[in-house]
FITILO-216212 format. One record per residue: residue number from 1; z, y, x of N, C-alpha, C, O in turn. Coordinates in steps of 0.2 Angstrom, whole numbers. Example, Ala and Ser with C-alpha at 12.3 -4.5 7.8 and 13.67 -1.06 7.14 Angstrom:
FITILO-216212
NODE,1,39,-28,66,39,-22,62,39,-16,66,42,-17,71
NODE,2,35,-11,64,36,-5,68,39,0,64,40,6,67
END
This chain:
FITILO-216212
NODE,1,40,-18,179,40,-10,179,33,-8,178,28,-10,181
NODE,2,33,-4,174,27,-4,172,24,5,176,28,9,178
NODE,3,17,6,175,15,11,182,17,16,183,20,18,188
NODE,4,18,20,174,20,27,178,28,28,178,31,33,180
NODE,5,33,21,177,40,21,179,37,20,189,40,23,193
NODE,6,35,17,189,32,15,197,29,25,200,30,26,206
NODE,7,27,27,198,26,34,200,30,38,202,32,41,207
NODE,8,34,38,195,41,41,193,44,43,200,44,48,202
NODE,9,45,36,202,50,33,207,48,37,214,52,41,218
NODE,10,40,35,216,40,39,221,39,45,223,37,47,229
NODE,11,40,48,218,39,55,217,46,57,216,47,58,222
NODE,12,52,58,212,55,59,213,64,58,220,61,55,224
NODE,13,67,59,221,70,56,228,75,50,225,74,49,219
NODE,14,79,45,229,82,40,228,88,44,225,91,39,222
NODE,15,91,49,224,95,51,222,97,50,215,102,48,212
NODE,16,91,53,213,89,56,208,85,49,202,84,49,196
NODE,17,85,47,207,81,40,207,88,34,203,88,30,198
NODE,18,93,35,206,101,33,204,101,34,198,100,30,194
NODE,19,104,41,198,105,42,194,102,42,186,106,40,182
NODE,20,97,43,185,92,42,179,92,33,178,92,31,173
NODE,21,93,31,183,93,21,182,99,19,178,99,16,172
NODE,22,103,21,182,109,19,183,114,21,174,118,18,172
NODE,23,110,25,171,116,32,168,121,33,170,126,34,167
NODE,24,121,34,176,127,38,180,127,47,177,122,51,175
NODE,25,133,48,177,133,55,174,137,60,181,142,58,183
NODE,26,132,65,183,135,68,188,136,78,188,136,82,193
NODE,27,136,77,178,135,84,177,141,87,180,141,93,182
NODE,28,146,83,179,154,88,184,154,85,191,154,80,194
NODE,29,152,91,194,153,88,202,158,85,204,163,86,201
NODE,30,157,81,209,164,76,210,169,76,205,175,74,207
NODE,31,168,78,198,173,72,194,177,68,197,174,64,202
NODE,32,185,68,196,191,62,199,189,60,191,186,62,186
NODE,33,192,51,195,193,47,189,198,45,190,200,45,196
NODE,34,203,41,185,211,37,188,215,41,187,214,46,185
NODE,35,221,38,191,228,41,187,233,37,193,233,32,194
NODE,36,236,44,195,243,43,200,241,41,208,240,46,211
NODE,37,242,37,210,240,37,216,235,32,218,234,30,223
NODE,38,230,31,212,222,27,213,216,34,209,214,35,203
NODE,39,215,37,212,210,42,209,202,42,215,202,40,220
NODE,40,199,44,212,190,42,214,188,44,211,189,44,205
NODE,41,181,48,216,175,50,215,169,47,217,168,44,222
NODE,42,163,48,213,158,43,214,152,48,222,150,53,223
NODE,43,152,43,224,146,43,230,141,43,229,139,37,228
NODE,44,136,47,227,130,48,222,125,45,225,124,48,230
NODE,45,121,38,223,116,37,225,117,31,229,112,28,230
NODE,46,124,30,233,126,23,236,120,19,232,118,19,226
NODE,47,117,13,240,115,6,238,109,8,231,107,3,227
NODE,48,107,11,231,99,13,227,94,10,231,93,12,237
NODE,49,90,6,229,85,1,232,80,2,228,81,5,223
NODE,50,74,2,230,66,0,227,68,-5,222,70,-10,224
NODE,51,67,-5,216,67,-10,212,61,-14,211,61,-19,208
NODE,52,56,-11,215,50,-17,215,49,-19,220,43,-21,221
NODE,53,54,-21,226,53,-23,231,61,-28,232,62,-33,234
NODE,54,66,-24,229,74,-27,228,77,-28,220,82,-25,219
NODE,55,75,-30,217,77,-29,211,84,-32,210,87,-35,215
NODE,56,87,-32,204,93,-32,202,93,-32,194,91,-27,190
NODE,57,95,-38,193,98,-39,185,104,-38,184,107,-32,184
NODE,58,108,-44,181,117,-44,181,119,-41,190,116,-45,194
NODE,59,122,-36,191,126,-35,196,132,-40,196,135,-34,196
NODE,60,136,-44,197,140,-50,196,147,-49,199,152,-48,197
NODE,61,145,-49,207,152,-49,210,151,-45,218,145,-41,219
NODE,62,153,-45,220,154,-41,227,159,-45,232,163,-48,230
NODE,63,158,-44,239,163,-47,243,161,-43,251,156,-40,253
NODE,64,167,-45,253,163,-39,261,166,-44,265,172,-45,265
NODE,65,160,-47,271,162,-50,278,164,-47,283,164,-41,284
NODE,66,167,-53,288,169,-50,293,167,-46,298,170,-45,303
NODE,67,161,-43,296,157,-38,300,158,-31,297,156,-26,300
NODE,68,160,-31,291,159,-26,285,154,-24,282,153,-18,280
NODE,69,152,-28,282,145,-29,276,148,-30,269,153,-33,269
NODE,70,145,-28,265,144,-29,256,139,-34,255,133,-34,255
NODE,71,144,-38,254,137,-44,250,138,-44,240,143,-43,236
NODE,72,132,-44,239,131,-44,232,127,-47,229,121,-48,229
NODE,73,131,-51,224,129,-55,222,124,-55,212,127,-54,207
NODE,74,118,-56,213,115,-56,207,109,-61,202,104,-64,205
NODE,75,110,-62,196,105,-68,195,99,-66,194,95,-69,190
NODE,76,96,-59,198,88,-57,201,88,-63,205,92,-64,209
NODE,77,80,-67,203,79,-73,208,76,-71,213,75,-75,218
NODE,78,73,-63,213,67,-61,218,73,-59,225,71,-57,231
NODE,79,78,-60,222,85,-57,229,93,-60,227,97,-55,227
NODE,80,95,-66,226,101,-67,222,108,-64,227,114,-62,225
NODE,81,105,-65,233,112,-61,237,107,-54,241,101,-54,241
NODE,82,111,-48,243,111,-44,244,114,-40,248,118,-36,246
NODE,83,112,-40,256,120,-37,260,117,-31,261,111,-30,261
NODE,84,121,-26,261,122,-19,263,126,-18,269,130,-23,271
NODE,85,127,-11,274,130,-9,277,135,-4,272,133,-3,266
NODE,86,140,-1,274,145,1,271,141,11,269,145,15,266
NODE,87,136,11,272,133,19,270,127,16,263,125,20,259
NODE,88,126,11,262,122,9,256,115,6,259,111,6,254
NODE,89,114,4,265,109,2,269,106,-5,267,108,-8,272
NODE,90,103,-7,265,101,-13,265,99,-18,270,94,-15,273
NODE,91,101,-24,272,101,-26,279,99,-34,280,99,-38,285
NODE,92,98,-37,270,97,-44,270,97,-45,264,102,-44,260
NODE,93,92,-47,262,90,-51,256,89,-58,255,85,-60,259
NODE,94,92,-63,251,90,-68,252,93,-70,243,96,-66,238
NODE,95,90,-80,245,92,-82,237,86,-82,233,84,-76,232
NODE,96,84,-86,230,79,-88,226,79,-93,217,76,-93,212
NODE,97,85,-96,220,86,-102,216,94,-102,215,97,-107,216
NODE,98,95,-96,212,101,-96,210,100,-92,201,99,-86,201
NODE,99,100,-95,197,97,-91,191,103,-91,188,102,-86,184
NODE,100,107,-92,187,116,-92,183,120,-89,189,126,-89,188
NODE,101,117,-86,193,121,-84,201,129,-79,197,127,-74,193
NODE,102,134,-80,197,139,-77,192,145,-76,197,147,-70,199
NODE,103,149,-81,199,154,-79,205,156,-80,212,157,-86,214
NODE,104,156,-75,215,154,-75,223,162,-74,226,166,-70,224
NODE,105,163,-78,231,168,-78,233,168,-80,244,164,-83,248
NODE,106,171,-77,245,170,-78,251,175,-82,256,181,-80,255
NODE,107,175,-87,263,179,-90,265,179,-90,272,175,-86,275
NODE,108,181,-94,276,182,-93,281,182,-89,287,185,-84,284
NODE,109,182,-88,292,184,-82,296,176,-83,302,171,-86,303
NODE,110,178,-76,304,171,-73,309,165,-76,307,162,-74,301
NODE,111,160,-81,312,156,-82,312,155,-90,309,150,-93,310
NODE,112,161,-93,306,162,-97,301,163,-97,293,164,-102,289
NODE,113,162,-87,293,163,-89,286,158,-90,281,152,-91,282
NODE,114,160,-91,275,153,-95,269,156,-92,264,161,-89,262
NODE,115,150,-93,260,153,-92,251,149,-96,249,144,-99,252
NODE,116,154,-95,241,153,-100,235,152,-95,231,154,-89,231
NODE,117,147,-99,228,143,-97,223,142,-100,218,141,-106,217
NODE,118,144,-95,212,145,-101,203,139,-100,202,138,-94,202
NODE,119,135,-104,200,130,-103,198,132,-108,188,135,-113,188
NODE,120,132,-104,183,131,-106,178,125,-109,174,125,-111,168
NODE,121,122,-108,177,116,-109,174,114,-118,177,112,-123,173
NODE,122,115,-117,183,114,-123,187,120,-129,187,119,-134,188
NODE,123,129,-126,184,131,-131,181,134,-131,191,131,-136,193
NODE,124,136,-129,194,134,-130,200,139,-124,206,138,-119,208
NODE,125,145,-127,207,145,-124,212,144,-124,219,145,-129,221
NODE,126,140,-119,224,135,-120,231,139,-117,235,140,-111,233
NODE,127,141,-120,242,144,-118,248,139,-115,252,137,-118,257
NODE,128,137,-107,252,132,-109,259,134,-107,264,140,-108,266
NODE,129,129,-104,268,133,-99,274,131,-92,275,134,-89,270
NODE,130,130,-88,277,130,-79,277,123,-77,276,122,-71,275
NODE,131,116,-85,279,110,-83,279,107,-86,273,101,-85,272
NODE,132,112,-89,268,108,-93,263,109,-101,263,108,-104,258
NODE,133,110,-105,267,108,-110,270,114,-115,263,120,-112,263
NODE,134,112,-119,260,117,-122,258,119,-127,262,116,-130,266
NODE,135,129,-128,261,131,-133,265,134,-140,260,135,-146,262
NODE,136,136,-137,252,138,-142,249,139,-139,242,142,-134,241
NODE,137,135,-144,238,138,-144,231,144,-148,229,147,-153,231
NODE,138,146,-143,223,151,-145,216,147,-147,212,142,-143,210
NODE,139,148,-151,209,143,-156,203,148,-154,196,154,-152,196
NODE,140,146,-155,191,151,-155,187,157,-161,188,156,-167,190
NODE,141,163,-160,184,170,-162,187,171,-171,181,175,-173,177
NODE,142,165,-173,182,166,-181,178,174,-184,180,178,-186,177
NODE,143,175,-183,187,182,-186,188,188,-184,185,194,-187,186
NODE,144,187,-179,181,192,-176,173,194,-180,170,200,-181,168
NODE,145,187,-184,166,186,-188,161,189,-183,155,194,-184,152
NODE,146,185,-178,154,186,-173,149,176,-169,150,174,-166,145
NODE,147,173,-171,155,168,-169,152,160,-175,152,158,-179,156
NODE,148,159,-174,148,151,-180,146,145,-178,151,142,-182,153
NODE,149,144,-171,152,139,-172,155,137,-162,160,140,-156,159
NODE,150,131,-164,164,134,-157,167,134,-151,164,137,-146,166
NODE,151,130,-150,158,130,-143,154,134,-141,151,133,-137,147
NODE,152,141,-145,152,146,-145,149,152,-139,152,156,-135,149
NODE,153,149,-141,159,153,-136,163,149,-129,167,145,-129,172
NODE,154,151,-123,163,148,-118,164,151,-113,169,152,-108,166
NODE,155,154,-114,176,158,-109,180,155,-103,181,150,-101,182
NODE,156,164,-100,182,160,-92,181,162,-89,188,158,-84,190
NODE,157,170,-92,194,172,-89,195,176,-96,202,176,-101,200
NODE,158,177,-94,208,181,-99,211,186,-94,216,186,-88,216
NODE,159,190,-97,218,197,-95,223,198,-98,228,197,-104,227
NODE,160,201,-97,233,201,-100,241,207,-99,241,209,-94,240
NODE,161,212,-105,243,219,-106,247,219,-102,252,223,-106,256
NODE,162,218,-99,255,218,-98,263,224,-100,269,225,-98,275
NODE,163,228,-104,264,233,-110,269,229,-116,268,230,-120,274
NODE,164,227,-119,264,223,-125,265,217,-127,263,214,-132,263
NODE,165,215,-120,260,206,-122,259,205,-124,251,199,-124,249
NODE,166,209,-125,248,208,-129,243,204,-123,239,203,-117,240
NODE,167,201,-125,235,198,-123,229,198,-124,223,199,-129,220
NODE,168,198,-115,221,200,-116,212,193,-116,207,190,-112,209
NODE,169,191,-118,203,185,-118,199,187,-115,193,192,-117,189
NODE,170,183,-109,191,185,-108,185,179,-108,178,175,-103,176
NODE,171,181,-113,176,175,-115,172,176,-110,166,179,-113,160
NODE,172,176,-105,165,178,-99,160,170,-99,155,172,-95,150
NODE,173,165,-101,154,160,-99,149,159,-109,147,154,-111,143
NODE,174,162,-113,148,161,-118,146,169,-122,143,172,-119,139
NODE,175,172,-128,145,176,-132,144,184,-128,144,189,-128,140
NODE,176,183,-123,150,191,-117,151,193,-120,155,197,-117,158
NODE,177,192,-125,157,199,-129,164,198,-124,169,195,-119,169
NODE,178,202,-128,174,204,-124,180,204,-131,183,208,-135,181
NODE,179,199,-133,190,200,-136,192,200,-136,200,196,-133,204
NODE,180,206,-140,202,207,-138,210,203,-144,214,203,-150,212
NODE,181,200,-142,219,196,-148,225,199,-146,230,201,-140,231
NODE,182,200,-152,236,200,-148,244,196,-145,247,194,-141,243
NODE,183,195,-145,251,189,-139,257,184,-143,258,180,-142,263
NODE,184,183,-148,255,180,-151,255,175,-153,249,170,-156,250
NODE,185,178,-151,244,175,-153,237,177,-160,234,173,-163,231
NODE,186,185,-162,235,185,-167,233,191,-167,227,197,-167,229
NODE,187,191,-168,219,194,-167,217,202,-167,216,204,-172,219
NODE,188,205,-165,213,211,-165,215,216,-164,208,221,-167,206
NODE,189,215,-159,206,217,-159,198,213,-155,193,208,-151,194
NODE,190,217,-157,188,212,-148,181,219,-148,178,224,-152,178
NODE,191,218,-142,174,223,-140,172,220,-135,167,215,-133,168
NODE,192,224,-132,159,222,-128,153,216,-129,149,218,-131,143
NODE,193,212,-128,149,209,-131,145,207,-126,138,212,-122,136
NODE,194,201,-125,135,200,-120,129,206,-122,122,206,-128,121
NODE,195,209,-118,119,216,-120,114,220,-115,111,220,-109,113
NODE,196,223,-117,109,226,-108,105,234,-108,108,238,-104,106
NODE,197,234,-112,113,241,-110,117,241,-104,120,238,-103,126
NODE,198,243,-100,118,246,-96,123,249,-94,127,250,-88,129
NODE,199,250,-101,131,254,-101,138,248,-104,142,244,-100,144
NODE,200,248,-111,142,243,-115,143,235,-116,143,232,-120,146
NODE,201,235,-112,139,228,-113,137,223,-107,138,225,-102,141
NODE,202,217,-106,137,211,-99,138,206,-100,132,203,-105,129
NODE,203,207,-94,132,200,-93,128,197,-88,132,197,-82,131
NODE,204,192,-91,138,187,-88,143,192,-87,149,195,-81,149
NODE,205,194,-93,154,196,-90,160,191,-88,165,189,-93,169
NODE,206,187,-83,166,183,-80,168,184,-79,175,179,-80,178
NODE,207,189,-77,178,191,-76,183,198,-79,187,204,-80,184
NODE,208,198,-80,194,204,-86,197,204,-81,201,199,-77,203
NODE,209,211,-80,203,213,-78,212,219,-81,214,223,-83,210
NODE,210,219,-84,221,227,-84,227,231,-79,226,229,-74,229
NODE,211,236,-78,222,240,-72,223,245,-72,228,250,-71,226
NODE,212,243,-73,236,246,-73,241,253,-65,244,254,-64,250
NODE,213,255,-61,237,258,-56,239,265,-61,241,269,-58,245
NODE,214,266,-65,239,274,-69,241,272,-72,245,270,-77,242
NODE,215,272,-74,252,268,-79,256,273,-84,256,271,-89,259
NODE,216,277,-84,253,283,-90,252,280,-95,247,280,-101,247
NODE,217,276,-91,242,279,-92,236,271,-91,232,270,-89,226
NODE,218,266,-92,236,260,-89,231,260,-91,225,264,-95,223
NODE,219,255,-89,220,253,-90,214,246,-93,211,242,-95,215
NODE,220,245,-93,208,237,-90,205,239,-87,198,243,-87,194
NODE,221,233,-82,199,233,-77,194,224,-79,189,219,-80,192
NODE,222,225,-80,183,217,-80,181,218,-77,173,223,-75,170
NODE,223,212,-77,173,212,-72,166,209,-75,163,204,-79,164
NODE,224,213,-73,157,212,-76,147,208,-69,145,211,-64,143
NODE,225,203,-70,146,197,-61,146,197,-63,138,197,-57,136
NODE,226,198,-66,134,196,-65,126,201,-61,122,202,-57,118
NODE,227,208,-65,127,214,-63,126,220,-55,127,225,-53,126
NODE,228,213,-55,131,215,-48,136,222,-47,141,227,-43,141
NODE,229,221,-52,145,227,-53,148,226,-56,155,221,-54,158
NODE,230,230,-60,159,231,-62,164,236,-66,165,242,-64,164
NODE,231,235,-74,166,241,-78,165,243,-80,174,239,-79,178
NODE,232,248,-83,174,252,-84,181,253,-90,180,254,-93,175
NODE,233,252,-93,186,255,-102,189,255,-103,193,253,-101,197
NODE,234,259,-108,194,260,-112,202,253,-115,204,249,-117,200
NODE,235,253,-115,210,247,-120,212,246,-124,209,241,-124,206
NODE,236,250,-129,209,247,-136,204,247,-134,197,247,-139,194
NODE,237,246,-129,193,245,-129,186,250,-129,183,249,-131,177
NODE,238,255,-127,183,262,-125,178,263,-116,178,262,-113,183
NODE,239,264,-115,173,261,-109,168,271,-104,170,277,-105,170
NODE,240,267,-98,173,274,-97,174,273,-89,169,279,-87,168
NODE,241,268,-86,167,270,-79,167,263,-78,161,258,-81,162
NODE,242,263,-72,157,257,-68,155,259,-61,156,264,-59,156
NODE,243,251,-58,158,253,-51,161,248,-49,154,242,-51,153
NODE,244,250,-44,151,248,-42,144,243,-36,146,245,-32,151
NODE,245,235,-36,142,233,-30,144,228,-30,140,223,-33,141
NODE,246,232,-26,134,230,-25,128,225,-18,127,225,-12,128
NODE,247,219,-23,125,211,-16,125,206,-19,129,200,-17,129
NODE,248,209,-23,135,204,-25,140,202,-31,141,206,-35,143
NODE,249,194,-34,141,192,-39,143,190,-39,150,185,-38,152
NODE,250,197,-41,154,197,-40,160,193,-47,163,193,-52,160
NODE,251,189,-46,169,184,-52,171,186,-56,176,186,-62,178
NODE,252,189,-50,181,192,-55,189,197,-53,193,195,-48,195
NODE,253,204,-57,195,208,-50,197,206,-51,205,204,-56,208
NODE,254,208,-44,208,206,-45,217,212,-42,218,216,-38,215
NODE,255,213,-45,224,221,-42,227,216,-39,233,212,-41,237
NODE,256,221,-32,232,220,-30,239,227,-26,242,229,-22,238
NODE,257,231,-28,246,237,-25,249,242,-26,244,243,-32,243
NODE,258,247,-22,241,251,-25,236,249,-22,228,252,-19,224
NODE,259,240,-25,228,238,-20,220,232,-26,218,227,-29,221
NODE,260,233,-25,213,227,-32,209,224,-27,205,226,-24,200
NODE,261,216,-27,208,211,-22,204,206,-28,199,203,-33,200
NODE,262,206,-25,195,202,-28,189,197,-23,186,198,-17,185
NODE,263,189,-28,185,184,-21,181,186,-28,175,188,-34,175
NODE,264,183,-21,169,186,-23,163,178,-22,159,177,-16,158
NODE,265,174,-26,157,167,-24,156,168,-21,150,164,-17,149
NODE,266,172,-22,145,171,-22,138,179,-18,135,184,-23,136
NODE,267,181,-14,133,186,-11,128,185,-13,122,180,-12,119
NODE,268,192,-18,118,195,-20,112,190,-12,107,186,-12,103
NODE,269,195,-7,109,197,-2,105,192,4,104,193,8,100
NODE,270,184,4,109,179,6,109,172,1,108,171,-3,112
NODE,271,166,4,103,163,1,102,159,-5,107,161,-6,113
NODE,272,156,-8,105,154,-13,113,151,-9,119,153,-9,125
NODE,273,146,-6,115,141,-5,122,143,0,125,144,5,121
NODE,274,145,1,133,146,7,139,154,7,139,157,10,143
NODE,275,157,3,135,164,4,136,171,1,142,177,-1,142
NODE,276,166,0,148,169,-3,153,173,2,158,171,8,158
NODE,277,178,0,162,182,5,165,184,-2,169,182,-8,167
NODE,278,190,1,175,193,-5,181,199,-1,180,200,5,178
NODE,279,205,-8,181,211,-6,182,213,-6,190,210,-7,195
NODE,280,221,-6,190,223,-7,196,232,-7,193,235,-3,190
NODE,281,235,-13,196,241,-14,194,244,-16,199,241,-20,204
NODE,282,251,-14,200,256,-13,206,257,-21,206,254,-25,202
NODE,283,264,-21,212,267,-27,213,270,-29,207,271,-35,206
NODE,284,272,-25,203,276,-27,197,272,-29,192,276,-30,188
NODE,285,265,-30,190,262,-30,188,260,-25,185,254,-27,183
NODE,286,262,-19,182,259,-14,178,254,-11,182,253,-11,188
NODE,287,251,-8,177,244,-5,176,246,3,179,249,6,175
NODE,288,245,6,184,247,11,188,238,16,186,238,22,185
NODE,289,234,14,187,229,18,187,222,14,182,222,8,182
NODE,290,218,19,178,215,13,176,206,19,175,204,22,170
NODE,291,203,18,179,197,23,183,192,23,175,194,19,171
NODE,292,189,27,175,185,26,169,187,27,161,185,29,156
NODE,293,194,24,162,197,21,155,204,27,153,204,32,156
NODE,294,207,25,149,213,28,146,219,28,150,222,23,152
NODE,295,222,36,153,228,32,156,232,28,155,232,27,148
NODE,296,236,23,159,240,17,157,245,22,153,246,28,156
NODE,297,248,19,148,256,22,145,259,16,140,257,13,135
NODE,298,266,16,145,271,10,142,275,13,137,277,19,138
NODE,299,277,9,133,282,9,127,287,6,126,286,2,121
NODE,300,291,6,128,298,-2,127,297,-5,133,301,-10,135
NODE,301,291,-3,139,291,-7,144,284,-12,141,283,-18,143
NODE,302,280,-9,137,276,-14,134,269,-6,135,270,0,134
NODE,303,263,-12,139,257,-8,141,253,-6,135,250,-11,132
NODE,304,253,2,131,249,2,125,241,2,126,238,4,131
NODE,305,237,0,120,230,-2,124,226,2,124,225,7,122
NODE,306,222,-1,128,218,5,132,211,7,131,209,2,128
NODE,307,206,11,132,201,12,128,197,17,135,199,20,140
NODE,308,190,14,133,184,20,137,188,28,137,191,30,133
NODE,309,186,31,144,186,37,143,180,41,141,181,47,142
NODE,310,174,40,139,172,44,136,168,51,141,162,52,142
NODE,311,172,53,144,169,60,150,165,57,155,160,61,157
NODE,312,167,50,156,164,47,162,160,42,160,161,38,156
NODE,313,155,42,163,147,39,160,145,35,164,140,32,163
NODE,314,148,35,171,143,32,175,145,22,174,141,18,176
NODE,315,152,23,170,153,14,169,150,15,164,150,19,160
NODE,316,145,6,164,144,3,154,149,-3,156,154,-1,156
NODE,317,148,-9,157,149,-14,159,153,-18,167,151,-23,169
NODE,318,157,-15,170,159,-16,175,161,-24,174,164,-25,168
NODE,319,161,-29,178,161,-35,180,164,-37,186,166,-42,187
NODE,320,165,-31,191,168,-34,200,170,-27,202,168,-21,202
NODE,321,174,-29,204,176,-22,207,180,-23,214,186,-26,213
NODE,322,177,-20,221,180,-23,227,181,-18,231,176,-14,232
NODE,323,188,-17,235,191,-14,238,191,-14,245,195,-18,248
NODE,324,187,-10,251,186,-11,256,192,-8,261,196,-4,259
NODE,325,192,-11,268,197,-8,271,200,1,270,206,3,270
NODE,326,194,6,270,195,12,267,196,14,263,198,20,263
NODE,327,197,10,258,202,12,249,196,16,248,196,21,245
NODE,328,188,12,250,182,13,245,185,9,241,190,7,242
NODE,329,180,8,234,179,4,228,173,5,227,170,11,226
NODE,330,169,-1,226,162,-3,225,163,-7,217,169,-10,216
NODE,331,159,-7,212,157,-7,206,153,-12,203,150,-9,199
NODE,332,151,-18,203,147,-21,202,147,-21,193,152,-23,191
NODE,333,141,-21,189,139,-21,183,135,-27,179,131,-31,182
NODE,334,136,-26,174,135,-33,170,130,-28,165,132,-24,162
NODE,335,123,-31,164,122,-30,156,119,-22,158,116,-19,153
NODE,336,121,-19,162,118,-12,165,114,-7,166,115,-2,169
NODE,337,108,-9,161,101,-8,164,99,-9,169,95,-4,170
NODE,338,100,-13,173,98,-16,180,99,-12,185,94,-12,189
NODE,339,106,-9,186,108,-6,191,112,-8,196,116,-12,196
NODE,340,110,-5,200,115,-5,208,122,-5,208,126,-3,203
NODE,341,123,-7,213,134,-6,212,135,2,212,132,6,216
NODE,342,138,4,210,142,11,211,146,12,218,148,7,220
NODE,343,149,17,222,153,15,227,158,23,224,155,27,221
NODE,344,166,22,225,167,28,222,175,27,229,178,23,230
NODE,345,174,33,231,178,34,236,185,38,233,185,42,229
NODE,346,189,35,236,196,37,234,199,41,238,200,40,244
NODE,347,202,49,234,204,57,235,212,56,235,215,61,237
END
């Protein structure tokens, strides 16, 4: 940063500081975004940090502990994790040697839980614990015998059983598999693979979840982001379902209650750069609200596609999008001009 952006800063307030960073647009006061019973207004200035003291590159993923902190995850080496308090406080910095730092996922309960960290760069999934500490690596998946060596596997993205711990790997920037380990890291299967099937196959599974709305009956949900879609399977890897969502390169689905929220970095149907927006789709799978973007509208029962809204400026590139017990929504960005998460509260 060079001195007189460093003046800038101190002279002006954090507010104001956001926004100019960010390109957040706050000429319509509390502007609603979304559609039906998911709509939101943005929290002006949430999580705005000193960038020469906290810096932030890819904003990546987001997750919130059992204490209700915001942890955030980015491939800034000078801070790769990030916790906040839920007013936008900052409360812990840490993370040095995570330079591919890309999917953050969180596990266990209370004062046991950990996260996993995809590190792509590193080839490398890392278990640690809430202070940073690692407790075990994922190496790349030789026991496939589908890959030669570890640059081969580049994860974007993992998933937690939370009946047996097991773990899903989602090699989405490298080979496409989907590989499951136990709680322990030890392998167990892979499944899909990069290919032009359409059931079976991905081009960029970027994102894995437990879809635990059926407790009988879970699923996993991961996304074919090139494909713009979202495919369904049984735990062990048999292809049950595609959920179409046509216009969106959707990055990660999150379940929160009976609603799968997804940020979609990038619109088919708008040119590349700022054209990101989040959806949100009921139990049925449809697309009920879509923040940022084009309302959802079905045709034959078939979701038409969907495109940047344009009025709304504060998304370029949305990458995570996480749902706290208040039916906040927190925004993590990709590609952003090195901004802060967004928080946008729901009216």
């Amino acid at each position: 940063m060079d001195e007189h952006r460093r003046n800038f800063l101190k002279t002006t307030g954090m507010t104001a500081i956001g926004m100019m960073l960010s390109g957040r647009s706050y000429g319509k006061d509390e502007q609603i975004i979304g559609h039906n019973t998911h709509r939101y207004k943005v929290v002006p200035g949430w999580g705005i940090l000193d960038a020469g003291k906290n810096p932030v590159n890819d904003c990546h993923e987001l997750v919130e502990d059992s204490k209700g902190r915001i942890i955030l995850l980015t491939n800034e080496t000078k801070n790769n994790v990030l916790i906040y308090d839920k007013s936008g406080k900052l409360l812990e910095a840490w993370g040095t040697t995570y330079p591919g730092a890309h999917g953050l996922t969180i596990g266990g309960e209370e004062s046991d839980q950990f996260l996993l960290i995809a590190d792509n760069n590193r080839h490398q999934i890392i278990k640690t614990d809430l202070k940073g500490r690692e407790l075990m690596k994922i190496e790349y998946p030789k026991e496939t015998g589908v890959y030669d060596s570890p640059n081969q596997f580049v994860p974007t993205e993992t998933a937690i059983n939370p009946a047996n711990g097991d773990i899903y790997v989602a090699d989405g920037y490298g080979a496409n598999y989907i590989i499951q380990y136990d709680s322990k890291g030890k392998y167990i299967r892979h499944f899909g693979g990069r290919g032009d099937s359409l059931t079976e196959q991905f081009d960029c599974c970027h994102g894995v979840l437990v879809d635990t709305r059926n407790a009988k009956n879970p699923t996993l949900l991961v996304t074919d982001r090139r494909r713009n879609c979202l495919k369904r399977f049984t735990l062990d890897g048999k292809y049950l379902a595609t959920i179409a969502l046509p216009g969106s390169y959707i990055c990660r689905p999150r379940l929160h209650g009976d609603h799968i929220f997804g940020a979609v970095f990038r619109s088919t149907s708008d040119a590349y750069p700022d054209s990101g927006y989040f959806q949100v789709l009921d139990k049925n799978d449809k697309v009920v609200s879509t923040p940022g973007g084009s309302a959802p509208e079905y045709v034959n029962g078939q979701l038409q596609e969907q495109r940047k809204d344009r009025s709304f400026a504060a998304f370029l590139h949305p990458h995570d999008v996480y749902v706290d017990s208040d039916e906040n929504v927190y925004v993590a960005q990709w590609a952003s001009k090195k901004t802060y998460p967004i928080k946008l509260q729901r009216v």
